[in-house]
N, C-alpha and C positions, 0 to 999 in steps of 0.2 A: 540468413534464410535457412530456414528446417528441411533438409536433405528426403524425398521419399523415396521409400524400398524400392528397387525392380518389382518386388511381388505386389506391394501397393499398387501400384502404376500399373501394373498387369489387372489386378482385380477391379481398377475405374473401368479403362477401356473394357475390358469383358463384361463387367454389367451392363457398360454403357451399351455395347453391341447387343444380348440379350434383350434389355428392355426396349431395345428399336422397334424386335418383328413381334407383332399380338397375332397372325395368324400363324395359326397352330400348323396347316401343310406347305408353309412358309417355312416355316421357324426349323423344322426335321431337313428342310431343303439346304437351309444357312448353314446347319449343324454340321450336315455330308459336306458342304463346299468345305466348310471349316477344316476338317478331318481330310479330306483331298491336298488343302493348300498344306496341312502340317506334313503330311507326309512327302509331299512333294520338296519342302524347305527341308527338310531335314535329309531326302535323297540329295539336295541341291544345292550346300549349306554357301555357296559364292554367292548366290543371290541375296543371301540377308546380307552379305559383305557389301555387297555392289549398294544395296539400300540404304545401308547404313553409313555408306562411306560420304565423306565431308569432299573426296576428290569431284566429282561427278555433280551436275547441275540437277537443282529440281526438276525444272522443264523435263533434260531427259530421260529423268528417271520417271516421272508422272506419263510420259509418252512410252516407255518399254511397259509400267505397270497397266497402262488402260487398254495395250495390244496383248499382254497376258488373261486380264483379264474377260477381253473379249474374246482369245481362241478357250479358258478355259470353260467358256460359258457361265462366269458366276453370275449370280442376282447382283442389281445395279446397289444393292447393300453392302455387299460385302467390297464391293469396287471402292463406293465411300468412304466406307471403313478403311480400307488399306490406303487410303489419298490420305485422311487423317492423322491415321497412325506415321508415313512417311511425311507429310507435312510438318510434323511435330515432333519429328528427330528420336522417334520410338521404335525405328523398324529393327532394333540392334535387340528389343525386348518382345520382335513380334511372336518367339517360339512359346515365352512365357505365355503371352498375351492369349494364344491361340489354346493351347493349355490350362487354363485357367478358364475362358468362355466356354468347352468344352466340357470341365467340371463341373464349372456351374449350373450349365444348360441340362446335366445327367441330374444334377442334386435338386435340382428344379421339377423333374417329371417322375421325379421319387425313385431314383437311383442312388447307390451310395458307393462309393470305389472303395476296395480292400485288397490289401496289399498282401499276398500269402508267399512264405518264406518257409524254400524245403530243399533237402538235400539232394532230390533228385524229381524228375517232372512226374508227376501224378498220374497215376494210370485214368480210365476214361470213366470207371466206376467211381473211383476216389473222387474225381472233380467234380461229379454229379453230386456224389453223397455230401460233397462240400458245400453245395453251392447251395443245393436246400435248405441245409440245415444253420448255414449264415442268412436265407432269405427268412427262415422262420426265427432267427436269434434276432437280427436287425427289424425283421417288419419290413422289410421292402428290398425293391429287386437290388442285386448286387452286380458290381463290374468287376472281377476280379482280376486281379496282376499278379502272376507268380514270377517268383523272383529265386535261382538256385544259389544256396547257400552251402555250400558242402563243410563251413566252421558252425553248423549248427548240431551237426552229428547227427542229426534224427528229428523224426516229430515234424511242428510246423511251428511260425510265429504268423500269428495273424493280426494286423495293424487295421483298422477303422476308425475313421473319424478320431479322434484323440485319446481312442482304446488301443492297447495291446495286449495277444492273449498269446502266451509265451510256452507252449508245450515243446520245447525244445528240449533234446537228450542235454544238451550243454546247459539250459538253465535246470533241470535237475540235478545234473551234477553238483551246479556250484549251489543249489540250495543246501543239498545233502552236507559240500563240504563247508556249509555255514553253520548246519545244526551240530557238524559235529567238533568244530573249535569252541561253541555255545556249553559242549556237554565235557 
């Protein structure tokens, strides 16, 4: 039997959830619960333990899940979705899961995540100037991630979709000391 990835298995469930809601101020609703439950699992990370643990009866975890999710008010979707994902022995992959629906749900209303690597945080004009001029390179709105790199020396690396654009002092230098073993 052919083994699938965690990430596979994350991108089924995440479309599957996606293609659920067709209402569009539904769907912004799903998104924020989603974005509530990640953060919260990730301040909380005993809770995916407890979900995912083989000690612990379905029963009571299906009953501490539907009294979660009745104080946190989510749409009786997202409720489903986490019966599913915990009925099917997935809650061990739900950060991916949640992560991946997320993506997709941004890449969907023509957002595109980029990933910018710098050696110190951007001042508030540099971010702007950034942010433009990736929204007019890509053609649509941008969700950027910066990420501090201090082995970069300088400059930025900027990662999108399966591009990288590598303005870094370090990749200058090792160009430099390419061309000059070459010469």
């Amino acid at each position: 039997m052919k083994k699938i990835s965690k990430q596979k298995i994350a991108e089924i469930y995440a479309r599957a959830l996606l293609n659920s809601e067709k209402d569009i101020k539904e769907a912004k609703s799903l998104l924020e619960q989603m974005q509530s439950l990640q953060t919260f699992l990730q301040e909380n990370n005993k809770i995916t333990e407890y979900f995912s643990s083989p000690l612990f009866s379905l029963s009571d975890k299906k009953e501490l899940l539907d009294k979660f999710c009745r104080e946190q008010q989510f749409l009786p979707l997202v409720q489903n979705f986490l019966h599913v994902v915990l009925e099917n022995n997935r809650f061990s992959k739900i950060d991916v899961i949640i992560s991946e629906f997320i993506e997709m749900y941004m890449e969907d209303c023509g957002y595109t995540y980029v990933t910018v690597q710098s050696v110190k945080e951007l001042s508030k004009k540099q971010d702007n100037d950034l942010q433009n001029n990736l929204k007019k390179l890509l053609s649509k709105e941008v969700i950027i991630k910066y990420e501090i790199k201090p082995e970069i020396l300088g400059g930025l690396v900027i990662r999108y979709d399966d591009n990288i654009i590598d303005d870094s002092i370090k990749n200058k230098i090792s160009l430099i000391e390419k061309a000059m073993k070459g010469a």
